[in-house]
Biotite code that builds the C-alpha atoms (Angstrom):
import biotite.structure as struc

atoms = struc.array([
    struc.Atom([263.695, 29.225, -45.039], chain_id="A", res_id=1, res_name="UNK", atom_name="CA", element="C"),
    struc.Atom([263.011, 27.732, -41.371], chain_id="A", res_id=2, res_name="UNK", atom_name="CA", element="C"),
    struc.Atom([261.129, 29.463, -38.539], chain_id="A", res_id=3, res_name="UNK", atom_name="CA", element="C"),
    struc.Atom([262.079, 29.327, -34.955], chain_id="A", res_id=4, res_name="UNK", atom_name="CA", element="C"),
    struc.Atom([260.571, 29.766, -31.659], chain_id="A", res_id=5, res_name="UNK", atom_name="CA", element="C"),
    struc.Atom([262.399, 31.192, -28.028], chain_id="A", res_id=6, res_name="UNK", atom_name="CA", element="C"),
    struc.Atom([263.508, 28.898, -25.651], chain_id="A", res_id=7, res_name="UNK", atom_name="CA", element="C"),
    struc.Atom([262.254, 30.937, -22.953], chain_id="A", res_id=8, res_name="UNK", atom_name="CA", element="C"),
    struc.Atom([262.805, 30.213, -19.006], chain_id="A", res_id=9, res_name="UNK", atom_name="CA", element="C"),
    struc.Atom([261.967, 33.680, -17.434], chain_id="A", res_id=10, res_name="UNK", atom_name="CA", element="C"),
    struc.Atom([259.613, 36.654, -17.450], chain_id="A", res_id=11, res_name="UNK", atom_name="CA", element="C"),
    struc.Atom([262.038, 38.822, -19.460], chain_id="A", res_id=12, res_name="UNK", atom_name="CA", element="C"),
    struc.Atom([262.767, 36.010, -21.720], chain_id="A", res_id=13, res_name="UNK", atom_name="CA", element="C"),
    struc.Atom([259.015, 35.584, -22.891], chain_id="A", res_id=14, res_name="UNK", atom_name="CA", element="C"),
    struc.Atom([258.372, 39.387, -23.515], chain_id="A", res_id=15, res_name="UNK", atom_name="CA", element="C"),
    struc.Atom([261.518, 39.237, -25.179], chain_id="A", res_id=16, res_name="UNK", atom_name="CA", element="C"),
    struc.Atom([260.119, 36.565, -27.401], chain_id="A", res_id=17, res_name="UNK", atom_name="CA", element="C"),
    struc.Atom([257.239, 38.309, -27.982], chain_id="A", res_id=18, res_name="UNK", atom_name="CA", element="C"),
    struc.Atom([259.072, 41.616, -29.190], chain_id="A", res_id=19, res_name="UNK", atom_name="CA", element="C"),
    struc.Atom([261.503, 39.739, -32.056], chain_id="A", res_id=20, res_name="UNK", atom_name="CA", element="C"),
    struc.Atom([260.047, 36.280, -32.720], chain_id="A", res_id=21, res_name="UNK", atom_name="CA", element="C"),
    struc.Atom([257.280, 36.693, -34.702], chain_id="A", res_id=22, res_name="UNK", atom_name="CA", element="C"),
    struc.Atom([254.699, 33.139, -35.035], chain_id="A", res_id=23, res_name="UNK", atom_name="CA", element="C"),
    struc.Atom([255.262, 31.259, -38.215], chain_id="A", res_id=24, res_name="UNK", atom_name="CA", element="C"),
    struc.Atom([251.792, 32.347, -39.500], chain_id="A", res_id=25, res_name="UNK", atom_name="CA", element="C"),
    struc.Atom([252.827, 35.630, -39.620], chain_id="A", res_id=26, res_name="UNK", atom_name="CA", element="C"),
    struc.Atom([255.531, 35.912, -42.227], chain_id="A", res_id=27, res_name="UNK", atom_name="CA", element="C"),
    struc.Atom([254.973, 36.209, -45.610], chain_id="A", res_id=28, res_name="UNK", atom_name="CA", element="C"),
    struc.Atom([257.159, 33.965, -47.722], chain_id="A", res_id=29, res_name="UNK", atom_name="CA", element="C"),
    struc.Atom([258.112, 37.137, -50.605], chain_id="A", res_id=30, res_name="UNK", atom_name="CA", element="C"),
    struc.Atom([259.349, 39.284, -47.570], chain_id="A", res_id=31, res_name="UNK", atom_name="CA", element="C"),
    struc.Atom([260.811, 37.003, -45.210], chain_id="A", res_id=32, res_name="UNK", atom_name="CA", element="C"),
    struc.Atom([264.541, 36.978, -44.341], chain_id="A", res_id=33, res_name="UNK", atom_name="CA", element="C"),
    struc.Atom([266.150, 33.593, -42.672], chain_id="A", res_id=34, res_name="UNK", atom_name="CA", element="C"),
    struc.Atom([267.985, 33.376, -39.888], chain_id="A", res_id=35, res_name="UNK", atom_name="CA", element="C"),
    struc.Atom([271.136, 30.526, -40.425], chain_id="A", res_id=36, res_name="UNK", atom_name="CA", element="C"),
    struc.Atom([269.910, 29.147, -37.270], chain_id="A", res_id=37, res_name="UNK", atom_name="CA", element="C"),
    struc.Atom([267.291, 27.757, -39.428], chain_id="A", res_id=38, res_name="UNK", atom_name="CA", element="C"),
    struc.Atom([267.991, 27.871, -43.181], chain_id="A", res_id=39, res_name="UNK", atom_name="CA", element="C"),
    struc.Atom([269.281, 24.810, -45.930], chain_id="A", res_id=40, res_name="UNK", atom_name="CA", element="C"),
    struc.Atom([270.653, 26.555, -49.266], chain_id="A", res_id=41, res_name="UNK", atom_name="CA", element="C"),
    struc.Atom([272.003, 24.357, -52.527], chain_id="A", res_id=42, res_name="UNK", atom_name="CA", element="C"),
    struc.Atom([275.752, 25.152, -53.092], chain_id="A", res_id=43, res_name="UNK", atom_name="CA", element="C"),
    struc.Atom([275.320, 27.043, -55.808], chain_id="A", res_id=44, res_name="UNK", atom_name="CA", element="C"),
    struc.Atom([272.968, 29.360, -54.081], chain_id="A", res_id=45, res_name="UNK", atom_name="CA", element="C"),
    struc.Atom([275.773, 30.133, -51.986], chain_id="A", res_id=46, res_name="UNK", atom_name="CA", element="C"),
    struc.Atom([278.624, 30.569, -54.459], chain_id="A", res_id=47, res_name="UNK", atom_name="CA", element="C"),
    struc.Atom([276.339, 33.131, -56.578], chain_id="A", res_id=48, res_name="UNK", atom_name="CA", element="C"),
    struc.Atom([275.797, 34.909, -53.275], chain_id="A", res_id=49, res_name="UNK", atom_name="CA", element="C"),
    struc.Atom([279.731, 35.382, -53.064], chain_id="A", res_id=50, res_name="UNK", atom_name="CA", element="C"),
    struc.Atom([279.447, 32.916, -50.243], chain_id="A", res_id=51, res_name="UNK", atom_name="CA", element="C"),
    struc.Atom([279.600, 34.070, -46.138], chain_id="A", res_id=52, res_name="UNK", atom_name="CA", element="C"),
    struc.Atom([281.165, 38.013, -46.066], chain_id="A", res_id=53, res_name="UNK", atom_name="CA", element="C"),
    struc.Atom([284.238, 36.985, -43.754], chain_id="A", res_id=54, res_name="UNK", atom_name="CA", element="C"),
    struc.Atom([284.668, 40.776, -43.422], chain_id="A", res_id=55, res_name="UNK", atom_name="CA", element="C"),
    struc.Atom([281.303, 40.597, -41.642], chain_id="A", res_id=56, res_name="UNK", atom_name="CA", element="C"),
    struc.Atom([281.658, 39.230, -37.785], chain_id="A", res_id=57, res_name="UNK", atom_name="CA", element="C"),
    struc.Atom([277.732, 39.256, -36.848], chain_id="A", res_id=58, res_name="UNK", atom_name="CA", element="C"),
    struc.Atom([274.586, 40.246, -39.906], chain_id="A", res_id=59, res_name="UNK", atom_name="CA", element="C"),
    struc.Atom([276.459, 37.938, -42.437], chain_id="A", res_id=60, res_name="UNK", atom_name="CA", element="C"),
    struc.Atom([273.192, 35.986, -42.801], chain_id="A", res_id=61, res_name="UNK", atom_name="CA", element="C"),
    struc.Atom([270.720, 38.620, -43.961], chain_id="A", res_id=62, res_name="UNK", atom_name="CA", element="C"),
    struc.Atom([273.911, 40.051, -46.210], chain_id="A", res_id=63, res_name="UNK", atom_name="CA", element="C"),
    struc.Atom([273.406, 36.628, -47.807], chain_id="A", res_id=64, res_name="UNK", atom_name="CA", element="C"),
    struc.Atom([270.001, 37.207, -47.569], chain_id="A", res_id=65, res_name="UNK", atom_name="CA", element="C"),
    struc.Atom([269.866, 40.665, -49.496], chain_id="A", res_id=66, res_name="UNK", atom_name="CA", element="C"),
    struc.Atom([272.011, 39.454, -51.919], chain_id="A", res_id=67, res_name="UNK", atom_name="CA", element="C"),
    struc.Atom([269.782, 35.907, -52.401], chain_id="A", res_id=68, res_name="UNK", atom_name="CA", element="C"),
    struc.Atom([266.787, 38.716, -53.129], chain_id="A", res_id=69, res_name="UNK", atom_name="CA", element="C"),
    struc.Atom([268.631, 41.036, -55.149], chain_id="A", res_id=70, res_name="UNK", atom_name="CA", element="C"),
    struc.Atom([269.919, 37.981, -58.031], chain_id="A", res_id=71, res_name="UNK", atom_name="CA", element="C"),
    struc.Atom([265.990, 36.386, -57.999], chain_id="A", res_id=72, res_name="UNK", atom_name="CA", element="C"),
    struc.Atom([267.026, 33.403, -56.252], chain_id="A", res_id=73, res_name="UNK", atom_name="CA", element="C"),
    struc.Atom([264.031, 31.428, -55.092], chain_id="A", res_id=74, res_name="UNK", atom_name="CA", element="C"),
    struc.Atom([263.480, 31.312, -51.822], chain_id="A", res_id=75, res_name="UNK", atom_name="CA", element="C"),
    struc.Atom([260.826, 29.199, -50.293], chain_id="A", res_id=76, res_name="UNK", atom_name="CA", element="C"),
    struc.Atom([259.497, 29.445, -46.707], chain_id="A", res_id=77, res_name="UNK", atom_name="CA", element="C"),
    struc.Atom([259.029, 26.409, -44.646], chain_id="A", res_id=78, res_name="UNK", atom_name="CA", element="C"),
    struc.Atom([256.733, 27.088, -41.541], chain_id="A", res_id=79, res_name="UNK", atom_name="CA", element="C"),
    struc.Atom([256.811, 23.455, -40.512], chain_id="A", res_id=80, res_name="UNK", atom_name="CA", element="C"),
    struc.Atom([260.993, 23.488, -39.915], chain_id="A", res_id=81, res_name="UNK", atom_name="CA", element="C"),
    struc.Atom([260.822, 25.529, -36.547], chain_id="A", res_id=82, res_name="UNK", atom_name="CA", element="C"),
    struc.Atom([264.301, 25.578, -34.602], chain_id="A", res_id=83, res_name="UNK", atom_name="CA", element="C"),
    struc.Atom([264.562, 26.752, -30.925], chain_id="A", res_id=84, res_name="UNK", atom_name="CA", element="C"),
    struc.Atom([266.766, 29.289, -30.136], chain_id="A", res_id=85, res_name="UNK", atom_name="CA", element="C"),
    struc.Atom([268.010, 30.237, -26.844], chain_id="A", res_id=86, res_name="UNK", atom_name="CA", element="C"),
    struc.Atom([266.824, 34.274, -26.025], chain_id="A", res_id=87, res_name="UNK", atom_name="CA", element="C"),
    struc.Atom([269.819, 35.925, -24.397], chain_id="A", res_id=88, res_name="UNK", atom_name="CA", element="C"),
    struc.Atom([269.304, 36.172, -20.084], chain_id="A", res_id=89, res_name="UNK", atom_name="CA", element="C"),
    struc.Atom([269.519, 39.300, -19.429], chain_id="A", res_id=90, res_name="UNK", atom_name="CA", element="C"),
    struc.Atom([268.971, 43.275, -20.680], chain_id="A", res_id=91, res_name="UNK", atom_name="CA", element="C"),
    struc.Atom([272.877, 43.833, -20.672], chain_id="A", res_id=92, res_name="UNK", atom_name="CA", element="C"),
    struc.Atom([273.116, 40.634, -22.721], chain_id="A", res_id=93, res_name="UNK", atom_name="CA", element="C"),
    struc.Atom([269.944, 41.894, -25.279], chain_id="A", res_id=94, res_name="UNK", atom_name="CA", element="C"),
    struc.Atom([271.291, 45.278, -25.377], chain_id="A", res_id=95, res_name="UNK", atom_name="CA", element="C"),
    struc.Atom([274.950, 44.014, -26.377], chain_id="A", res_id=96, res_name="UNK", atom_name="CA", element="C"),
    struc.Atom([273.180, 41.475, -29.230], chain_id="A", res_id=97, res_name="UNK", atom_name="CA", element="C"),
    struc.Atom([271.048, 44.385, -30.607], chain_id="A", res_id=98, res_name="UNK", atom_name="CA", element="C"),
    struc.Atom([274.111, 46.632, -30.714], chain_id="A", res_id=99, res_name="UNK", atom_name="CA", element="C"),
    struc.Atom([276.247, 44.165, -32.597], chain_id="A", res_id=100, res_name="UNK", atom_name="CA", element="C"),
    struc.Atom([273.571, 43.257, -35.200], chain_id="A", res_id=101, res_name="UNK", atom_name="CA", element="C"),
    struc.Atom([272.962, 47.038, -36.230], chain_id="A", res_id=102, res_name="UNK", atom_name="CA", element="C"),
    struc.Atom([277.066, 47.899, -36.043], chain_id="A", res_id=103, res_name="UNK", atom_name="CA", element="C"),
    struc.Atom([276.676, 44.908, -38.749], chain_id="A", res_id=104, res_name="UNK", atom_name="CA", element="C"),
    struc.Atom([274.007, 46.371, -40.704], chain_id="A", res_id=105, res_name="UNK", atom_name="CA", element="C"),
    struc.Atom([276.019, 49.956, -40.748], chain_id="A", res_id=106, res_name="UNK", atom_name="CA", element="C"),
    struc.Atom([279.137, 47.935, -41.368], chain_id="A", res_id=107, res_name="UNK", atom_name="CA", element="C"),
    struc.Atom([277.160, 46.101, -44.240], chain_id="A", res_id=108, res_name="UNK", atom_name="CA", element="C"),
    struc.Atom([275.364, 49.035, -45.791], chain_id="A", res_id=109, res_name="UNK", atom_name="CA", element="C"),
    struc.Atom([272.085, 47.216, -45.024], chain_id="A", res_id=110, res_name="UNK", atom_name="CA", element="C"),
    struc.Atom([268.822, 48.798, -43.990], chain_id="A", res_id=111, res_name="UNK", atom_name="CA", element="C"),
    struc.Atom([269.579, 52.085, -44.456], chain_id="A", res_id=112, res_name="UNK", atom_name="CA", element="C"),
    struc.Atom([265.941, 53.192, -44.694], chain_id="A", res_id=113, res_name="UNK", atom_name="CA", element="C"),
    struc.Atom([264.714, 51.248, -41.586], chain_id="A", res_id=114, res_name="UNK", atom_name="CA", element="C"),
    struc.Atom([267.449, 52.840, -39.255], chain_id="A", res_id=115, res_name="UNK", atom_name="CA", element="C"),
    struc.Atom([266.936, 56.817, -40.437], chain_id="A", res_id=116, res_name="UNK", atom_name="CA", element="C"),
    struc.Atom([263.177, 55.803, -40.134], chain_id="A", res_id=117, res_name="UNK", atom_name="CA", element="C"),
    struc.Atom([263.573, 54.469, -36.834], chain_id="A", res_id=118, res_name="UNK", atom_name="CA", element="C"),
    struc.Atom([266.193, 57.799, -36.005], chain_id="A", res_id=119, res_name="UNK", atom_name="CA", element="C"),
    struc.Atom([263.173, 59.961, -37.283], chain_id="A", res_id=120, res_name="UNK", atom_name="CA", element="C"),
    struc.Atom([260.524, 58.607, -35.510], chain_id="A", res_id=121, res_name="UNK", atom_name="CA", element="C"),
    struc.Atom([262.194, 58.842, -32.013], chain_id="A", res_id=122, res_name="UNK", atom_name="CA", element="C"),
    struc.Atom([263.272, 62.058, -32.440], chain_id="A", res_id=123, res_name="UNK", atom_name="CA", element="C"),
    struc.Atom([259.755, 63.170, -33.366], chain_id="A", res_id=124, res_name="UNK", atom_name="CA", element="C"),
    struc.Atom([258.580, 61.275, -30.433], chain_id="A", res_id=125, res_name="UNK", atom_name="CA", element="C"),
    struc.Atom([260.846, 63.282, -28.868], chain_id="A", res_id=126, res_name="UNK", atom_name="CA", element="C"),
    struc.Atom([260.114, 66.814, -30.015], chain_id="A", res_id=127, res_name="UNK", atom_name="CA", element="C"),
    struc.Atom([256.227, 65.790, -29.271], chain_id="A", res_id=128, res_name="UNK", atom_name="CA", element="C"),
    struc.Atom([257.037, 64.674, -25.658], chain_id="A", res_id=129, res_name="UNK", atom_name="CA", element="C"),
    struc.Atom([259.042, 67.863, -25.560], chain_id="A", res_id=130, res_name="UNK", atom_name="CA", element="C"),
    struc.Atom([256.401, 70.374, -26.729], chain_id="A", res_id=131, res_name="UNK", atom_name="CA", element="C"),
    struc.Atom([253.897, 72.070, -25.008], chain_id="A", res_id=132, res_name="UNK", atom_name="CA", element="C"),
    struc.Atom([250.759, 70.841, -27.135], chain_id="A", res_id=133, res_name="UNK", atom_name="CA", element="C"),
    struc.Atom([248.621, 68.426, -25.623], chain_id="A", res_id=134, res_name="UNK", atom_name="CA", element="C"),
    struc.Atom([248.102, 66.887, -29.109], chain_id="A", res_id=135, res_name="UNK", atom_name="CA", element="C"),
    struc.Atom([251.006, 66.232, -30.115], chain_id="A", res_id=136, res_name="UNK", atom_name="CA", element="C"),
    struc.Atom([251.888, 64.457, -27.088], chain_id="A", res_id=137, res_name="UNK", atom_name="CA", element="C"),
    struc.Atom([248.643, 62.367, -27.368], chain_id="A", res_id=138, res_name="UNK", atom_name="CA", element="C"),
    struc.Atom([249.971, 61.938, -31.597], chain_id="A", res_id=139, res_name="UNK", atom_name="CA", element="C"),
    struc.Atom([253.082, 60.532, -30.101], chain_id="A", res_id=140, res_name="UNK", atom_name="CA", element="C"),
    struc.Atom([251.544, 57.903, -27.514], chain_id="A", res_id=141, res_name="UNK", atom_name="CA", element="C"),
    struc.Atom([248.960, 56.938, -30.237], chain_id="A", res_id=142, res_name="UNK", atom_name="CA", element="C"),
    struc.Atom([252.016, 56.046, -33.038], chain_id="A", res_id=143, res_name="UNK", atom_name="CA", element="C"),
    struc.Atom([253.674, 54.216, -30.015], chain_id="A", res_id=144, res_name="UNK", atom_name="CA", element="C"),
    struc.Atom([250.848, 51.758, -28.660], chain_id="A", res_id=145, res_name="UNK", atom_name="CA", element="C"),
    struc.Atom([250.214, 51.092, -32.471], chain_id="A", res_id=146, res_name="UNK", atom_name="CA", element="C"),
    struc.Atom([254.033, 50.214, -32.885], chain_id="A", res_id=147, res_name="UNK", atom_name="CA", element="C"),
    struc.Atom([253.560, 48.020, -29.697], chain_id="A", res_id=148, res_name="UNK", atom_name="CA", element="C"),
    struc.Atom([250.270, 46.458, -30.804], chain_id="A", res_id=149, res_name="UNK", atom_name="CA", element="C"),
    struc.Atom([251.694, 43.403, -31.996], chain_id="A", res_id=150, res_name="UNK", atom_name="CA", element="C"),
    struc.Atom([253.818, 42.456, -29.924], chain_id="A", res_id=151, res_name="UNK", atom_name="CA", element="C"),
    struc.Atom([251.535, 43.028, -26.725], chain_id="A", res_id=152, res_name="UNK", atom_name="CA", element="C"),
    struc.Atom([249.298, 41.247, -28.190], chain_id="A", res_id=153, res_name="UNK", atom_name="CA", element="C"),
    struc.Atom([252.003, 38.039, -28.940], chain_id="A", res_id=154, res_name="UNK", atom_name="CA", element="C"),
    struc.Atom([253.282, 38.627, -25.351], chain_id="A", res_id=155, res_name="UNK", atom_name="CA", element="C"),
    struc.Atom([249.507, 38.325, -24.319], chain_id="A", res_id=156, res_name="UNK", atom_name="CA", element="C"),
    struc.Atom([248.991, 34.836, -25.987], chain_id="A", res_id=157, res_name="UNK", atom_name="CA", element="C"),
    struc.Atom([252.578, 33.599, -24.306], chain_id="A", res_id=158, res_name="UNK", atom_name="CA", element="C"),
    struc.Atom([251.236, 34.356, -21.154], chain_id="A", res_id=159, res_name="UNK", atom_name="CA", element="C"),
    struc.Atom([248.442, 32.621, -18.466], chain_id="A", res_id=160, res_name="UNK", atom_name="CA", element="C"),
    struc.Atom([248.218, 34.610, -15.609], chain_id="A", res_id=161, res_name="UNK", atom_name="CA", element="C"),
    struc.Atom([246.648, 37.701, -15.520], chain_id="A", res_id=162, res_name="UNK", atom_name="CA", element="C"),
    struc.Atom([249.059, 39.378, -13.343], chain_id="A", res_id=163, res_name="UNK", atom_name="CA", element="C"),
    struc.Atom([251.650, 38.230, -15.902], chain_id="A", res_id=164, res_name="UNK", atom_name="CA", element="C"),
    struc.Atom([249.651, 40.077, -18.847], chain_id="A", res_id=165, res_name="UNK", atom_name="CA", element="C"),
    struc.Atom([249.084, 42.969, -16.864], chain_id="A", res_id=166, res_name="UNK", atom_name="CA", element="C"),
    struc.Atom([253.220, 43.255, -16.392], chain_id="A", res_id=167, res_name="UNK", atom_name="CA", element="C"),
    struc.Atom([253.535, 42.111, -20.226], chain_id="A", res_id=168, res_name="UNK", atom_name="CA", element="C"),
    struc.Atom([251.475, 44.840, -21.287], chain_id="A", res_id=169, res_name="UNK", atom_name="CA", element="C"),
    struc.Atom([253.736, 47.488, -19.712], chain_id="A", res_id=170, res_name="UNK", atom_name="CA", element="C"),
    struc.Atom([257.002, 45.819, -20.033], chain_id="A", res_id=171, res_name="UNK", atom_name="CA", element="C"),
    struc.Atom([257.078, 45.143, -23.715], chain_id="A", res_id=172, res_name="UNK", atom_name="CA", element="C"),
    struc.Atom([257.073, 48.712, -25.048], chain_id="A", res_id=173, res_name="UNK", atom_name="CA", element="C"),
    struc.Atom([259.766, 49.437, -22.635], chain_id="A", res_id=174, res_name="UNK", atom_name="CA", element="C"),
    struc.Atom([261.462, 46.927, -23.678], chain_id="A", res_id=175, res_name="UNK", atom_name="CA", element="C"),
    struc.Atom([261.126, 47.439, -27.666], chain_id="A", res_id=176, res_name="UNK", atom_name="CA", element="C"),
    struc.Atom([262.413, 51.106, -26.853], chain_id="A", res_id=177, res_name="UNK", atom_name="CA", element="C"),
    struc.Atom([265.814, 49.714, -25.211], chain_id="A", res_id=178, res_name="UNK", atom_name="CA", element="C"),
    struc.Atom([265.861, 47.354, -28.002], chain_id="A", res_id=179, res_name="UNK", atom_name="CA", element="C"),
    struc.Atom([265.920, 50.605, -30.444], chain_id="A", res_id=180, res_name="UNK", atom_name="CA", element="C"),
    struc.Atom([267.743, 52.139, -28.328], chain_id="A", res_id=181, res_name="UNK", atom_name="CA", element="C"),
    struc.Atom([270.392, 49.495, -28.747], chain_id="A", res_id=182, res_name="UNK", atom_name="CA", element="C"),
    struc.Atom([269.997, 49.664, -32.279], chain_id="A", res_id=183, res_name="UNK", atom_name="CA", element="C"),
    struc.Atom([270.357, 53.083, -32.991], chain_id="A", res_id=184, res_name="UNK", atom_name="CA", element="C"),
    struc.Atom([273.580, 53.176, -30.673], chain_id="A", res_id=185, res_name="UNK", atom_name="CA", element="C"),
    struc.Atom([274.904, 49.890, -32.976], chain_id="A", res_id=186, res_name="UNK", atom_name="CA", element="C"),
    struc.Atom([274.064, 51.873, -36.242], chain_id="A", res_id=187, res_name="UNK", atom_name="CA", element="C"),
    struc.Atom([275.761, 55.065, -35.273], chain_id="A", res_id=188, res_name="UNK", atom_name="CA", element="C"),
    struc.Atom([279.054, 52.991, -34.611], chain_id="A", res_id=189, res_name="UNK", atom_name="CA", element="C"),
    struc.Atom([278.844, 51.165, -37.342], chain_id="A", res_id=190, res_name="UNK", atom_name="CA", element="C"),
    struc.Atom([278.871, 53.914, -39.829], chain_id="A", res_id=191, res_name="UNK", atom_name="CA", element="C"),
    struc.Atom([282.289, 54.488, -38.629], chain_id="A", res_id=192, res_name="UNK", atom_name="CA", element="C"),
    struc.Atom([283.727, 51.021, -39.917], chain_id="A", res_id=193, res_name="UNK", atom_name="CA", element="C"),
    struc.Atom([281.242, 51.094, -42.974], chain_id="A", res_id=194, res_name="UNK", atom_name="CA", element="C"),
    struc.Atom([282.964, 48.847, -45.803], chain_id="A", res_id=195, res_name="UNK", atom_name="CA", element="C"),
    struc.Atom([283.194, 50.679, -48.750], chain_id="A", res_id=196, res_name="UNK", atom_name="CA", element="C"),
])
């Protein structure tokens, strides 16, 4: 199992970066799913994964993945095999790439947990924002800079300028909400072509 790093040209690109691309120090090796943009498997590794799902148009490597994990197959991670990986351009383009990977995962049956956590906590968020209580606002803002932490602080160590950090600082969580966003819209759609 590779790691990879953004090939990043703008502003958006790098908080972007930041958000999804976590530094090769970070993973831990017993958790970690590859990407095929960075990945090298034997043959038979493949075969007793029932090879690529052609059924599957985007998500077919962490299908491959889950499967790898679920038959015990040893999977070793390689921090020094980075690839670079072109971040999309724009929010239209992220929003459309986000989408398609969690129709996949709905398609797939994968992550089911992650998505109705991720459909719980907004619509808590949501109810807390909406509610008269002071606290439960100030519960809501607390759970979201702690969801943020990390990748501020990434987006922080990308960036020079203070002016930059400053913008990094506000644009990230916006941006990790449209990301969700994007995601929960994918799921929902999904679930609608789910494979049996």
């Amino acid at each position: 199992m590779g790691t990879y790093r953004p090939i990043t040209e703008s502003f958006f690109q790098t908080c972007m970066g930041a958000i999804n691309i976590p530094e090769p120090e970070e993973l831990d090796e017993r958790t970690f799913m590859p990407s095929s943009r960075s990945v090298a498997f034997r043959r038979e590794a493949i075969e007793a994964a029932g090879g690529y799902p052609e059924w599957l148009d985007i998500g077919e490597d962490m299908y491959v993945n889950h499967r790898w994990r679920e038959l015990g197959v040893s999977m070793r991670l390689a921090r020094e095999a980075v690839v670079l990986w072109p971040l999309r351009p724009t929010l239209a383009a992220t929003w459309r790439q986000y989408f398609r990977y969690a129709r996949g995962d709905a398609i797939a049956g994968m992550h089911p947990d992650r998505n109705a956590l991720r459909f719980g906590v907004y619509s808590g968020a949501l109810y807390a924002w909406g509610s008269k209580g002071a606290g439960r606002k100030l519960l809501a803002l607390a759970g979201a800079a702690a969801y943020a932490a990390k990748p501020v602080r990434r987006a922080m160590s990308r960036f020079t300028q203070p002016n930059d950090k400053a913008k990094a600082a506000a644009a990230v969580p916006a941006l990790m909400a449209v990301v969700d966003l994007a995601k929960m819209a994918g799921y929902v759609a999904g679930m609608t072509k789910r494979k049996p």
